[in-house]
CHARMM-style PDB file with segment names, atoms N, HN, CA, C and O in Angstrom:
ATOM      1  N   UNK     1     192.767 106.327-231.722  1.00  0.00      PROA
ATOM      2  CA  UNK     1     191.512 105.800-231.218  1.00  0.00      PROA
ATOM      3  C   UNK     1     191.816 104.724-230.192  1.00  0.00      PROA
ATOM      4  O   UNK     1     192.885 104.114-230.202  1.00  0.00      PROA
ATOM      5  N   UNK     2     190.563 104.439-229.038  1.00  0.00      PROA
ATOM      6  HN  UNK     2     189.695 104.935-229.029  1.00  0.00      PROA
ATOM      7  CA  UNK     2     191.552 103.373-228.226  1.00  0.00      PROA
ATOM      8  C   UNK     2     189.607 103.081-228.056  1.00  0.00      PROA
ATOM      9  O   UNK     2     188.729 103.872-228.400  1.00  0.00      PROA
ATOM     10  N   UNK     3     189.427 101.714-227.429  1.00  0.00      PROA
ATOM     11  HN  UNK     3     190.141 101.071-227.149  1.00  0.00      PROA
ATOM     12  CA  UNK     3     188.547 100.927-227.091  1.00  0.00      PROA
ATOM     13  C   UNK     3     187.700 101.805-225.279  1.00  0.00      PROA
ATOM     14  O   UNK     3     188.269 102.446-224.395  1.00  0.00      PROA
ATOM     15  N   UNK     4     186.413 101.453-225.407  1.00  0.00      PROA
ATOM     16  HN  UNK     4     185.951 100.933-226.126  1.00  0.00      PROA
ATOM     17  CA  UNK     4     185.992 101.581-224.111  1.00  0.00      PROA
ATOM     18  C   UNK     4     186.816 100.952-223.110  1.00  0.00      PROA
ATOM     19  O   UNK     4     187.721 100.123-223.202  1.00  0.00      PROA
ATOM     20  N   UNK     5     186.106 101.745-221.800  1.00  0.00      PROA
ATOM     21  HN  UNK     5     185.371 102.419-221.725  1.00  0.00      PROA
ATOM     22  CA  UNK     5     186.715 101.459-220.325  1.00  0.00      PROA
ATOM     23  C   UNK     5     188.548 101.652-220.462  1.00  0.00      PROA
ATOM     24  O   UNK     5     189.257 101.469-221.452  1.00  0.00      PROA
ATOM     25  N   UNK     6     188.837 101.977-219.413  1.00  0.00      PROA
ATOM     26  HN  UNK     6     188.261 102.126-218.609  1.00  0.00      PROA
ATOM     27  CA  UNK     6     190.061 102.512-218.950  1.00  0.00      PROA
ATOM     28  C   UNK     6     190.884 101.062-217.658  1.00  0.00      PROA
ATOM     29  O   UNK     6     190.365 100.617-216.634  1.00  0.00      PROA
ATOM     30  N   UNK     7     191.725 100.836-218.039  1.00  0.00      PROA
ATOM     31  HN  UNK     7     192.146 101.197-218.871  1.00  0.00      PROA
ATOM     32  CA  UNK     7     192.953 100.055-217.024  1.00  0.00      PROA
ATOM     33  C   UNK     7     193.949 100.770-217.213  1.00  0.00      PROA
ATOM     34  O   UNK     7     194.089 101.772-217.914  1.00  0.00      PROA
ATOM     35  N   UNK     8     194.913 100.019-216.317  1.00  0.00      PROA
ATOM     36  HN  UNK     8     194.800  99.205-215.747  1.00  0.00      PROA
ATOM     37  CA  UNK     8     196.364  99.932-215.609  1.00  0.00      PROA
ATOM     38  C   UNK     8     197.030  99.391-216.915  1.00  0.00      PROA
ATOM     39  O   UNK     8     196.178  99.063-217.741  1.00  0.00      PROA
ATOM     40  N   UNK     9     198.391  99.199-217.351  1.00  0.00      PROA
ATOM     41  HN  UNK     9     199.083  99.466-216.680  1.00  0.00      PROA
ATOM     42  CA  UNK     9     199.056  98.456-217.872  1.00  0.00      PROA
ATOM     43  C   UNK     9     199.332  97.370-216.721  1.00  0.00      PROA
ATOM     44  O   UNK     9     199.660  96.311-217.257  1.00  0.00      PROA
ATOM     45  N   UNK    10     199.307  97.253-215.059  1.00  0.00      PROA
ATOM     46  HN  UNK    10     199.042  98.113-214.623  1.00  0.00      PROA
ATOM     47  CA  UNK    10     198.925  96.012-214.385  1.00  0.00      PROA
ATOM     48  C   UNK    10     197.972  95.619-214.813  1.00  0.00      PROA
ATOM     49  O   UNK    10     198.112  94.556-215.417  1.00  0.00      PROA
ATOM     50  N   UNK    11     196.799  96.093-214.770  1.00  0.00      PROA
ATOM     51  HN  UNK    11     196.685  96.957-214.279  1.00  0.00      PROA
ATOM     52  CA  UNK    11     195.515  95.511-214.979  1.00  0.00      PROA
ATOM     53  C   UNK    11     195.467  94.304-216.186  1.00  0.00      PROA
ATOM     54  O   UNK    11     195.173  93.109-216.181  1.00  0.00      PROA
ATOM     55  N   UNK    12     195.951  95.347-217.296  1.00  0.00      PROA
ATOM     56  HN  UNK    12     196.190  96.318-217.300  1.00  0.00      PROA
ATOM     57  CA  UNK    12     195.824  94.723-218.754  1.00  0.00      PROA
ATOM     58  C   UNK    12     197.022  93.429-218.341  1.00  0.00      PROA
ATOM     59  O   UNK    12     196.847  92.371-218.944  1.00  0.00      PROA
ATOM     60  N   UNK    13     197.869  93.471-217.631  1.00  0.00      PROA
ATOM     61  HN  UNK    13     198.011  94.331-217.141  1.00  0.00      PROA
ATOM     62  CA  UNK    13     198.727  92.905-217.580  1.00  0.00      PROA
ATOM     63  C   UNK    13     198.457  91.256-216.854  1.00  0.00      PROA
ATOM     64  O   UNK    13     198.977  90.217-217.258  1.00  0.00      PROA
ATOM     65  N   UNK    14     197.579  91.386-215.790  1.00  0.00      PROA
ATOM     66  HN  UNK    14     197.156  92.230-215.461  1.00  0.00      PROA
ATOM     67  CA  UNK    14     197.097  90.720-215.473  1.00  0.00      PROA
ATOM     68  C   UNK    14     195.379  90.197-216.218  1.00  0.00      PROA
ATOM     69  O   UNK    14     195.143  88.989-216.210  1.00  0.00      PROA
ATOM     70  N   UNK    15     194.831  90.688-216.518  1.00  0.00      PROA
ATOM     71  HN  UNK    15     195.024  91.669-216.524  1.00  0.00      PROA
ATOM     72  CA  UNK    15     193.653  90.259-217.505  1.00  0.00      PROA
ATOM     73  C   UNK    15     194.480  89.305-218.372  1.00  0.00      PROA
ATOM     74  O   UNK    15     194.158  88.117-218.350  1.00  0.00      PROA
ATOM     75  N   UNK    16     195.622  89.735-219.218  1.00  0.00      PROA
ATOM     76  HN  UNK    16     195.884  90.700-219.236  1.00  0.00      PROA
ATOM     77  CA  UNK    16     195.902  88.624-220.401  1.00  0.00      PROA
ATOM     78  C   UNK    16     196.335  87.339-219.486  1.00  0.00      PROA
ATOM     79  O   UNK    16     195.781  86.261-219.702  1.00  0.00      PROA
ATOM     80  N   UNK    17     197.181  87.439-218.613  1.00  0.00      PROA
ATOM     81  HN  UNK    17     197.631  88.315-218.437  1.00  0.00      PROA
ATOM     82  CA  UNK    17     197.180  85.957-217.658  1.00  0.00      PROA
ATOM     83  C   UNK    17     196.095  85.487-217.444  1.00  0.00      PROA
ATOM     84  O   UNK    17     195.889  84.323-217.790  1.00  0.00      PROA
ATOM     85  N   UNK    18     195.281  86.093-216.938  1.00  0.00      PROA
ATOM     86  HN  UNK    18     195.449  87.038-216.657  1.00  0.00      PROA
ATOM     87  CA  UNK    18     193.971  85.274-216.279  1.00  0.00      PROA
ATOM     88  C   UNK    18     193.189  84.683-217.955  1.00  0.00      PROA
ATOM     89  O   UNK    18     192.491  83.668-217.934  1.00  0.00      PROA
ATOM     90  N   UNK    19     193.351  85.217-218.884  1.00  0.00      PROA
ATOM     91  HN  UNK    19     193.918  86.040-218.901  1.00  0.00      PROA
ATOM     92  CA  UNK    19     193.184  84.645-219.555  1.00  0.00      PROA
ATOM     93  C   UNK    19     193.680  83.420-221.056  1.00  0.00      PROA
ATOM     94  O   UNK    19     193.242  82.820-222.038  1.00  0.00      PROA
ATOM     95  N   UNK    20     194.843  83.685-220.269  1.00  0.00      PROA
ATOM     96  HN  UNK    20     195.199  84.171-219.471  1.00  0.00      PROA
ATOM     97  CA  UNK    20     195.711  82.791-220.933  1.00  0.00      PROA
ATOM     98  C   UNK    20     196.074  81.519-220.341  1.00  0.00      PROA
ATOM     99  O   UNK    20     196.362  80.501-220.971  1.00  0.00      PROA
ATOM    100  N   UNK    21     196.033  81.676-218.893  1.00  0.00      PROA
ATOM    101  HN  UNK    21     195.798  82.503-218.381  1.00  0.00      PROA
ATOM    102  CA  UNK    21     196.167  80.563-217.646  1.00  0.00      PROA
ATOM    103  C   UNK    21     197.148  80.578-217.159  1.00  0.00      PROA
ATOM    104  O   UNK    21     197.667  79.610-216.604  1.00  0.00      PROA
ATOM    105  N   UNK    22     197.631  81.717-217.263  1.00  0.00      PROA
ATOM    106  HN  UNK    22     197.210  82.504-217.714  1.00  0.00      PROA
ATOM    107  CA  UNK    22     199.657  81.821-216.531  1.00  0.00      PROA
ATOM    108  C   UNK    22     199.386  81.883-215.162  1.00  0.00      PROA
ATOM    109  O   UNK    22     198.386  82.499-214.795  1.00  0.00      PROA
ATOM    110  N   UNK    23     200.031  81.405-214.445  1.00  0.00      PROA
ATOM    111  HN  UNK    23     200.844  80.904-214.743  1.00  0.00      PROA
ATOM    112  CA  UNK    23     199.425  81.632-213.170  1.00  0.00      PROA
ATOM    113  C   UNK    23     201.152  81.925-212.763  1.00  0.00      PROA
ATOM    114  O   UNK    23     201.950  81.179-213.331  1.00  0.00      PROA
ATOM    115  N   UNK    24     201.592  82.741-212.023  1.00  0.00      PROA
ATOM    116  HN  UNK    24     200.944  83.348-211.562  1.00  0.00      PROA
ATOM    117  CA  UNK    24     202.503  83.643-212.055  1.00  0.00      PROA
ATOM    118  C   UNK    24     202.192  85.144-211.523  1.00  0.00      PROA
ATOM    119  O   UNK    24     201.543  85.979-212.153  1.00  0.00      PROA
ATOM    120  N   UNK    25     202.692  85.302-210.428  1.00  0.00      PROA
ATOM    121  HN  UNK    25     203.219  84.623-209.916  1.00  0.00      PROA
ATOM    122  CA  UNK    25     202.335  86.717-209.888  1.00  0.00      PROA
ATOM    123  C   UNK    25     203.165  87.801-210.311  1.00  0.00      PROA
ATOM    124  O   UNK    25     204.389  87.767-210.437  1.00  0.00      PROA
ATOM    125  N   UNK    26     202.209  89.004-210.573  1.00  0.00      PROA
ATOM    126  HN  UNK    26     201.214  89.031-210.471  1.00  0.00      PROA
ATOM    127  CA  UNK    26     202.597  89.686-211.340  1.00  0.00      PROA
ATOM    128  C   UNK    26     202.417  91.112-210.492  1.00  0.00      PROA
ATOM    129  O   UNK    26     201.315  91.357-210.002  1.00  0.00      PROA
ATOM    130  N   UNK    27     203.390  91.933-210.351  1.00  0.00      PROA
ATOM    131  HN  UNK    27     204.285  91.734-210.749  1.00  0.00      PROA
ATOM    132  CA  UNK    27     203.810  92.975-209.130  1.00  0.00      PROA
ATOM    133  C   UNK    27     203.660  93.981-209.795  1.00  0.00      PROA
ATOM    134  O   UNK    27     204.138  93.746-210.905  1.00  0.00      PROA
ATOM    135  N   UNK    28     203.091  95.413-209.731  1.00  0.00      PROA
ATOM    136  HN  UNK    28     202.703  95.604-208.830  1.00  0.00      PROA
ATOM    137  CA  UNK    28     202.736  96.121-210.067  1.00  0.00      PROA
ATOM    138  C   UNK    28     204.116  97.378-209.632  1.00  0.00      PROA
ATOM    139  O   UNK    28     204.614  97.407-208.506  1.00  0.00      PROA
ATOM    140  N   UNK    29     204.531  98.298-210.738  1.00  0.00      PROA
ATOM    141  HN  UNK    29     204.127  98.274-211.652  1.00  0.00      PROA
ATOM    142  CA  UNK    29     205.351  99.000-210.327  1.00  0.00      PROA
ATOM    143  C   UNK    29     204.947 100.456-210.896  1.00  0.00      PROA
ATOM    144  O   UNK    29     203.987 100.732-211.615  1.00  0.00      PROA
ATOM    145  N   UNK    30     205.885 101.261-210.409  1.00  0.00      PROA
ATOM    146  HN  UNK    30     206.666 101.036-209.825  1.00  0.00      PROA
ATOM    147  CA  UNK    30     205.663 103.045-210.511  1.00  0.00      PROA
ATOM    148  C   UNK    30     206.339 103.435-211.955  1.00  0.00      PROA
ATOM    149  O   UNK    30     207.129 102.750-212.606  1.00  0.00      PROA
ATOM    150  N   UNK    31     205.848 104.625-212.247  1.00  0.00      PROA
ATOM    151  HN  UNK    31     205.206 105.181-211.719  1.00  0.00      PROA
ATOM    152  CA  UNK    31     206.941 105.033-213.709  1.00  0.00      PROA
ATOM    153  C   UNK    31     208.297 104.735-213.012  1.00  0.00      PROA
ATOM    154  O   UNK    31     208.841 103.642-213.166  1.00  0.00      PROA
ATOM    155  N   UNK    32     208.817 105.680-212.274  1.00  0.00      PROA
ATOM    156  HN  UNK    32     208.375 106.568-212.149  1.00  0.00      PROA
ATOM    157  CA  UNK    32     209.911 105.757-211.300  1.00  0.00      PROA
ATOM    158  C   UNK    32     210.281 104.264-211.151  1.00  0.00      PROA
ATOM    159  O   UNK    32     211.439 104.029-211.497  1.00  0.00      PROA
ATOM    160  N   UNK    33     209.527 103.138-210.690  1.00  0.00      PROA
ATOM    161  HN  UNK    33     208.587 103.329-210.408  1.00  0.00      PROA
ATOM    162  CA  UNK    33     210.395 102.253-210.313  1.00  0.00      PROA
ATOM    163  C   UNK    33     210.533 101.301-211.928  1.00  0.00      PROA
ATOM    164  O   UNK    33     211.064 100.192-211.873  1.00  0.00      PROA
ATOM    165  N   UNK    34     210.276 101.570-212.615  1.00  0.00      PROA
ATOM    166  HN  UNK    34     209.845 102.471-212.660  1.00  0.00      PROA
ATOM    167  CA  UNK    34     210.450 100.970-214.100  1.00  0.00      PROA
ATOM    168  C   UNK    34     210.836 102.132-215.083  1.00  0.00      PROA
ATOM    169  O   UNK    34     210.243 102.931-215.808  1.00  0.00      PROA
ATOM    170  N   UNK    35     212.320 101.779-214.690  1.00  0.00      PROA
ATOM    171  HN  UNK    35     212.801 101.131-214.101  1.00  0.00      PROA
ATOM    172  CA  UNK    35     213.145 102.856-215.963  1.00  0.00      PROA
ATOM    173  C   UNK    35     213.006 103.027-217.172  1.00  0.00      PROA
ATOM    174  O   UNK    35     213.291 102.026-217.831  1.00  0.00      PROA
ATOM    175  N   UNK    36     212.646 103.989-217.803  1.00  0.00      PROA
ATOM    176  HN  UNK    36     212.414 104.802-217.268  1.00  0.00      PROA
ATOM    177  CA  UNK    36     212.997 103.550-219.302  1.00  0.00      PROA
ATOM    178  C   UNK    36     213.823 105.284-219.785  1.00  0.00      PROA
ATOM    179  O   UNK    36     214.164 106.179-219.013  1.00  0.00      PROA
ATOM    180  N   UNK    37     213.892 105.259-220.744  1.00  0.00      PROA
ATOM    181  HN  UNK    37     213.614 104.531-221.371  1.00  0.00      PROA
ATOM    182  CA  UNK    37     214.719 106.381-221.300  1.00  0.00      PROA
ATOM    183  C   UNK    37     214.306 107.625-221.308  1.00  0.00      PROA
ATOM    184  O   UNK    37     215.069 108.588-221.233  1.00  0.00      PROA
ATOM    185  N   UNK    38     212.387 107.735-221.448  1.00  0.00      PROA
ATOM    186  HN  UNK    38     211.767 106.953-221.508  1.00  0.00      PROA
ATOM    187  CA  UNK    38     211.988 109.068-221.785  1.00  0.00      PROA
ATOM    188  C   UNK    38     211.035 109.348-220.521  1.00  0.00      PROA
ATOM    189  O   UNK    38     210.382 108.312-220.394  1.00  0.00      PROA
ATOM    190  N   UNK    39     210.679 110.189-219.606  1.00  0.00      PROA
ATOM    191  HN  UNK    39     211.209 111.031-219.709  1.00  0.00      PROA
ATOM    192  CA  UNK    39     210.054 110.631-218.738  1.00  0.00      PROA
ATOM    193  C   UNK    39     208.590 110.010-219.374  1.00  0.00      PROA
ATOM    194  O   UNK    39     208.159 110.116-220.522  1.00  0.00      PROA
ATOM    195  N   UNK    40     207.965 109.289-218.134  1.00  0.00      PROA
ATOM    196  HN  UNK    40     208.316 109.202-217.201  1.00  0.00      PROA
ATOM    197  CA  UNK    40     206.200 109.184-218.542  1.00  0.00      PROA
ATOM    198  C   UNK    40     205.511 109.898-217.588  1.00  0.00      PROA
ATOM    199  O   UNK    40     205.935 110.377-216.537  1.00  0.00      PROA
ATOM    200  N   UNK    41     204.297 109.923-218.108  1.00  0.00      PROA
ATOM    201  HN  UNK    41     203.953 109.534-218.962  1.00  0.00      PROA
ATOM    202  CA  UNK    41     203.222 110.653-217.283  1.00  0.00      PROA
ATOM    203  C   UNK    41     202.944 110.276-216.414  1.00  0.00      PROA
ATOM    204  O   UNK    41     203.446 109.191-216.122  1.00  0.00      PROA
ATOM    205  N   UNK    42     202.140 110.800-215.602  1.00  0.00      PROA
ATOM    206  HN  UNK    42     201.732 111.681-215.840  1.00  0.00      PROA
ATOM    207  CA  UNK    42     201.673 110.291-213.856  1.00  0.00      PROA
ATOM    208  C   UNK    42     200.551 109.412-214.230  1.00  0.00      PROA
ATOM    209  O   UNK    42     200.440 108.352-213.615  1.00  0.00      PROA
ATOM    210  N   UNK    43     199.758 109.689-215.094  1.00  0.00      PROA
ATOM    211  HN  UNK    43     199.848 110.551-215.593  1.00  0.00      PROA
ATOM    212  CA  UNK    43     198.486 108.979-215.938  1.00  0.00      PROA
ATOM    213  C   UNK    43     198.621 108.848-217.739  1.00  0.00      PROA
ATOM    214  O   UNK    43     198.547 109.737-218.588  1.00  0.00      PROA
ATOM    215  N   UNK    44     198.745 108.027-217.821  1.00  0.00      PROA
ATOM    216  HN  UNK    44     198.805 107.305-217.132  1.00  0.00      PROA
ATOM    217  CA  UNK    44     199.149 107.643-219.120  1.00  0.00      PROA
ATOM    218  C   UNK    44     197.712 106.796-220.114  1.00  0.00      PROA
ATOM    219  O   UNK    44     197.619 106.162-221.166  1.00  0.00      PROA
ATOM    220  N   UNK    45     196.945 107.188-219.208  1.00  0.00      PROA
ATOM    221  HN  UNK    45     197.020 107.703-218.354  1.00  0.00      PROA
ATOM    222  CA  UNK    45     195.566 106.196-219.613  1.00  0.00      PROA
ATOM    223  C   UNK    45     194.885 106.647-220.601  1.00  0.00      PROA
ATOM    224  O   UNK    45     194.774 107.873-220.579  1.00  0.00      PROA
ATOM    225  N   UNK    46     194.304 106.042-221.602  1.00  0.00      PROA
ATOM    226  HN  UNK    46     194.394 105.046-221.620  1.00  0.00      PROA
ATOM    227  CA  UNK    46     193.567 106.600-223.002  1.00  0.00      PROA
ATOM    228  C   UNK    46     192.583 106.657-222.829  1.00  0.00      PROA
ATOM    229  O   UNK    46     192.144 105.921-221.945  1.00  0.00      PROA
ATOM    230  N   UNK    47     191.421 107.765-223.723  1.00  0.00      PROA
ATOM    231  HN  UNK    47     191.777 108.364-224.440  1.00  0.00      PROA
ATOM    232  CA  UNK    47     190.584 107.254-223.519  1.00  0.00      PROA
ATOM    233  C   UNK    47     189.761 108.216-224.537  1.00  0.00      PROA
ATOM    234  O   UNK    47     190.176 109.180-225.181  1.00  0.00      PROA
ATOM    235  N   UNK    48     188.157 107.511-224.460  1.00  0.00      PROA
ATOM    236  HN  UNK    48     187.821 106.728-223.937  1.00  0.00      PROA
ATOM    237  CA  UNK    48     187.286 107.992-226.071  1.00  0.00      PROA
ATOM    238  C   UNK    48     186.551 109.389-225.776  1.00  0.00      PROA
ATOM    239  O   UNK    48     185.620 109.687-226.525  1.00  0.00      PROA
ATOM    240  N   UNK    49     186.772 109.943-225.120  1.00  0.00      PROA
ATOM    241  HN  UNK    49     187.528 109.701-224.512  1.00  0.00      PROA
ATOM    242  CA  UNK    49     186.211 111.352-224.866  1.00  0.00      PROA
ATOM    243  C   UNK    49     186.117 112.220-225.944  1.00  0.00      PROA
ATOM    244  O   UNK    49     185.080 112.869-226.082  1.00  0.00      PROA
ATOM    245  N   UNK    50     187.058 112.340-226.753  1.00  0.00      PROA
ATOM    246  HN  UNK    50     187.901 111.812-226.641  1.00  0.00      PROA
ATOM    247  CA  UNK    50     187.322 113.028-227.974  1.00  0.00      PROA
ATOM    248  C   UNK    50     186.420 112.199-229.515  1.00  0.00      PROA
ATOM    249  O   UNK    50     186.045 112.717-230.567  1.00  0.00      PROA
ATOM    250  N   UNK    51     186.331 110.759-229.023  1.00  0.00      PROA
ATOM    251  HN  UNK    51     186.636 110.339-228.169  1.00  0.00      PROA
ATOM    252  CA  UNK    51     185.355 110.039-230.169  1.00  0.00      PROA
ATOM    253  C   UNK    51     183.979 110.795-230.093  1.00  0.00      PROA
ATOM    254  O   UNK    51     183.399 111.321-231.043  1.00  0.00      PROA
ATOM    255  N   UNK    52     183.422 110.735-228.333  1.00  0.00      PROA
ATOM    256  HN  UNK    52     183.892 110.307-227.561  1.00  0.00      PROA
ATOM    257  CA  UNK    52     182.125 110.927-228.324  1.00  0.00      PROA
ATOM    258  C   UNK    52     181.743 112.478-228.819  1.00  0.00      PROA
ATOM    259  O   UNK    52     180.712 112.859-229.374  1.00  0.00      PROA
ATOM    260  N   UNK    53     182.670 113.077-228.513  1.00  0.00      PROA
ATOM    261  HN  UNK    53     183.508 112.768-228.063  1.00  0.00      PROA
ATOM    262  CA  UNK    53     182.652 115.026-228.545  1.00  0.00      PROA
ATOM    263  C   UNK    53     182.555 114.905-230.084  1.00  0.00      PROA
ATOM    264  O   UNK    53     182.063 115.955-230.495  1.00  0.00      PROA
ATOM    265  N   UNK    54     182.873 113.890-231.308  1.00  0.00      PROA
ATOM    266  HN  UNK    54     183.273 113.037-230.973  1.00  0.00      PROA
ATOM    267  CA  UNK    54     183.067 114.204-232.471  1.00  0.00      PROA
ATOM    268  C   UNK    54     181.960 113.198-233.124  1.00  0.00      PROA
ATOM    269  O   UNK    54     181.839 112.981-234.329  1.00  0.00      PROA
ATOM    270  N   UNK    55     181.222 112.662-232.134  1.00  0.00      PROA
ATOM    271  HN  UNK    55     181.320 112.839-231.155  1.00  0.00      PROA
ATOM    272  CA  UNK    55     179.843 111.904-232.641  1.00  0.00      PROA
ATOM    273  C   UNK    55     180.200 110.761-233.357  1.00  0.00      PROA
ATOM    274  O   UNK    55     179.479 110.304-234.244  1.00  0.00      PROA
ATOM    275  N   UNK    56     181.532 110.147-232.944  1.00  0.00      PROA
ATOM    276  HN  UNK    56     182.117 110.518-232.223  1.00  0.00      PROA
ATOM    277  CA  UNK    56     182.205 109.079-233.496  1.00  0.00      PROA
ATOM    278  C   UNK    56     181.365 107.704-232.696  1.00  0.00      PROA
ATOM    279  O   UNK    56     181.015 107.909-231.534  1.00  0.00      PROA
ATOM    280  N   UNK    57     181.063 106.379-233.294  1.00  0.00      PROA
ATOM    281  HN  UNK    57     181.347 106.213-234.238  1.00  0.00      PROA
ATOM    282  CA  UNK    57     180.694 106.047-232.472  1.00  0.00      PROA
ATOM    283  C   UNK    57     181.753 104.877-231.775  1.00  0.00      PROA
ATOM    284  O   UNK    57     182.581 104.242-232.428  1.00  0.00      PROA
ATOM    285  N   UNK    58     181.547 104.760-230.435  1.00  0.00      PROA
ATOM    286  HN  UNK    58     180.875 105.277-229.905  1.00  0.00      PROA
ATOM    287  CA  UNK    58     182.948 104.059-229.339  1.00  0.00      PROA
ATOM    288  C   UNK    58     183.151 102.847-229.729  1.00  0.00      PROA
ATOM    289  O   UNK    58     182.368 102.118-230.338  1.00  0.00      PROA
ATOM    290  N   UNK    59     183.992 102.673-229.448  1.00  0.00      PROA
ATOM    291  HN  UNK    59     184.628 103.265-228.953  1.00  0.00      PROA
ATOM    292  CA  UNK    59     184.624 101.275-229.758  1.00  0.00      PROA
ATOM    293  C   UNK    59     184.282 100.411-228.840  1.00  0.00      PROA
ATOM    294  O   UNK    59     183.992 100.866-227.733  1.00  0.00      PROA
ATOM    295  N   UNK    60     184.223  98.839-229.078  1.00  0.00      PROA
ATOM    296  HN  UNK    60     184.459  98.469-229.977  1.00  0.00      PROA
ATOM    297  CA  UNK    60     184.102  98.106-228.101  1.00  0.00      PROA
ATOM    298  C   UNK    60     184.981  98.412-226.905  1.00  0.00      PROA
ATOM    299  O   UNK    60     186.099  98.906-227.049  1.00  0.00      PROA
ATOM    300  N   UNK    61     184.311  98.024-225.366  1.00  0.00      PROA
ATOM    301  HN  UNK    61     183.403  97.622-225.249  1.00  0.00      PROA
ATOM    302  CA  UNK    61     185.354  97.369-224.525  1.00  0.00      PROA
ATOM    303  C   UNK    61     186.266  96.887-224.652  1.00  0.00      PROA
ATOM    304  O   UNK    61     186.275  95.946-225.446  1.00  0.00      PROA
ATOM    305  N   UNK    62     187.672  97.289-223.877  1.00  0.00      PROA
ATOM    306  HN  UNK    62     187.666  98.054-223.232  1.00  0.00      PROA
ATOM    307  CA  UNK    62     189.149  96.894-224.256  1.00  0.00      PROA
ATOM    308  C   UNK    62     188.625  95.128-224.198  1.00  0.00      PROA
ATOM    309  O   UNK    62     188.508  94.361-225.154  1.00  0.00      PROA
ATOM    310  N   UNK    63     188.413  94.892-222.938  1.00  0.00      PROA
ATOM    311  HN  UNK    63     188.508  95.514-222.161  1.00  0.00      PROA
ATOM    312  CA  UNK    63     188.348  93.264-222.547  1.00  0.00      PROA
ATOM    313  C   UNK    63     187.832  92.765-223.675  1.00  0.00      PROA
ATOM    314  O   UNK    63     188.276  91.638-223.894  1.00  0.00      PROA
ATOM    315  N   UNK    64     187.078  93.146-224.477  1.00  0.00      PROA
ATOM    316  HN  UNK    64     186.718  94.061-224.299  1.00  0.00      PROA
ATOM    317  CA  UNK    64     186.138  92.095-225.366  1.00  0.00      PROA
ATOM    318  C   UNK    64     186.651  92.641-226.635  1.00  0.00      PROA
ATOM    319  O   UNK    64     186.144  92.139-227.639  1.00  0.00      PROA
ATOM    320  N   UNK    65     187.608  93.624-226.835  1.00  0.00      PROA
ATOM    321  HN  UNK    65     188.019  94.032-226.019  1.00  0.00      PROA
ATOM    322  CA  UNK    65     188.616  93.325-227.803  1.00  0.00      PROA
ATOM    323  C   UNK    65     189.837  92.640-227.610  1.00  0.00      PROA
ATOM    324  O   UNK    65     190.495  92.347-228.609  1.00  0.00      PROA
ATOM    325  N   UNK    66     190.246  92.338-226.480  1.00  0.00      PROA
ATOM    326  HN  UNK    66     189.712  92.576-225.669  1.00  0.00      PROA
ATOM    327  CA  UNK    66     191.563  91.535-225.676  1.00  0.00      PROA
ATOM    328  C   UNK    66     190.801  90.100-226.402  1.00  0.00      PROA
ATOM    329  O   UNK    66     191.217  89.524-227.407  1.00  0.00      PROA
ATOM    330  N   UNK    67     189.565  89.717-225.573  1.00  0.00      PROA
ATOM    331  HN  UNK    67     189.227  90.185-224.756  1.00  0.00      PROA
ATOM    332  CA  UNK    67     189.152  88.663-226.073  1.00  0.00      PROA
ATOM    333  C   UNK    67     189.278  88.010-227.361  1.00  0.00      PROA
ATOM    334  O   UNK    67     189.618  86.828-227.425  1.00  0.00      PROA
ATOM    335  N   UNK    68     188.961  88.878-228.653  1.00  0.00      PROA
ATOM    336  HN  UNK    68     188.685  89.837-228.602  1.00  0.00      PROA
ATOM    337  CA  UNK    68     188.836  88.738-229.770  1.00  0.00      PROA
ATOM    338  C   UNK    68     190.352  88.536-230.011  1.00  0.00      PROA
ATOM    339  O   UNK    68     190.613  87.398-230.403  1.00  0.00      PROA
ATOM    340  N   UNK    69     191.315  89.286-229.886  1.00  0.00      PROA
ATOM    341  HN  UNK    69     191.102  90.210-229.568  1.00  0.00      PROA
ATOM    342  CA  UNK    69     192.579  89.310-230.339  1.00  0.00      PROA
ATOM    343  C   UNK    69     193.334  88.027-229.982  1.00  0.00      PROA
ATOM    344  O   UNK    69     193.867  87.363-230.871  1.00  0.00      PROA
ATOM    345  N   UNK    70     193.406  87.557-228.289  1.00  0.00      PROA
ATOM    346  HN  UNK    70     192.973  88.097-227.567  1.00  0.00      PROA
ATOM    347  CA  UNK    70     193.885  86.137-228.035  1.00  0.00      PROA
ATOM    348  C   UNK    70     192.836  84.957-228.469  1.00  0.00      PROA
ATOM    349  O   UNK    70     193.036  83.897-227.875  1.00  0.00      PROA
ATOM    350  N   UNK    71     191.902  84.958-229.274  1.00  0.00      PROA
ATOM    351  HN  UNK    71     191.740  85.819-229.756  1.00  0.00      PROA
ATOM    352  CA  UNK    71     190.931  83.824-229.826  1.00  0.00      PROA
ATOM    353  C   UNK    71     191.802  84.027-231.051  1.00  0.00      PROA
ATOM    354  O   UNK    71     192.566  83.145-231.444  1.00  0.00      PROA
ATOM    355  N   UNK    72     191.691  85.043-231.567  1.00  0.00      PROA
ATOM    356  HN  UNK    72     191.071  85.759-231.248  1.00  0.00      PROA
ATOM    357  CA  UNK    72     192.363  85.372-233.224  1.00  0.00      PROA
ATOM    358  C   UNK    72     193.798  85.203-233.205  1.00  0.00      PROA
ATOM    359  O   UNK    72     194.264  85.139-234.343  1.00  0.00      PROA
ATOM    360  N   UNK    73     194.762  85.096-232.146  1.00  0.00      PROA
ATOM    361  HN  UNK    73     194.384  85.148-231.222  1.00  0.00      PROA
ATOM    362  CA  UNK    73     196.208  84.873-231.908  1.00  0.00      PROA
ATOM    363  C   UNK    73     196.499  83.485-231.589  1.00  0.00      PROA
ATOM    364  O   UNK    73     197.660  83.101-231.443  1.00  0.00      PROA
ATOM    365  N   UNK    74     195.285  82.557-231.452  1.00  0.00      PROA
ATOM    366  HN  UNK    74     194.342  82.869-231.571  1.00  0.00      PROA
ATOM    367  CA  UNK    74     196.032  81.404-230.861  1.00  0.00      PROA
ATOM    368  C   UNK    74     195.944  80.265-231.486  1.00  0.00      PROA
ATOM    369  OT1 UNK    74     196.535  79.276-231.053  1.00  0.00      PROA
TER     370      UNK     74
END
């Protein structure tokens, strides 16, 4: 299961700075230019399509579960 609305791992990456206050630029890279061991997808993005098709009902917005989690983490 994953939360409404769709980002980047930049995106998310930058949302938790902006809300944490890091101020630190943060460069966005390709599968290709960030190695790791196992081949990734061209789109790797989740999402609730399969909740709604099963009359599940959606989960909050990622952001306003991000929110909840760094209030509840800090």
């Amino acid at each position: 299961m994953t939360n409404a609305g769709i980002c980047t791992w930049y995106e998310f990456a930058v949302e938790i700075a902006a809300k944490w206050g890091i101020d630190k630029q943060i460069i966005p890279v390709t599968s290709e230019e960030f190695m790791r061991p196992a081949r990734r997808p061209a789109n790797s993005a989740l999402n609730d399509t399969m909740l709604r098709l099963e009359g599940i009902t959606p989960l909050r917005h990622w952001e306003d579960a991000l929110d909840e989690y760094l209030r509840l983490s800090s």
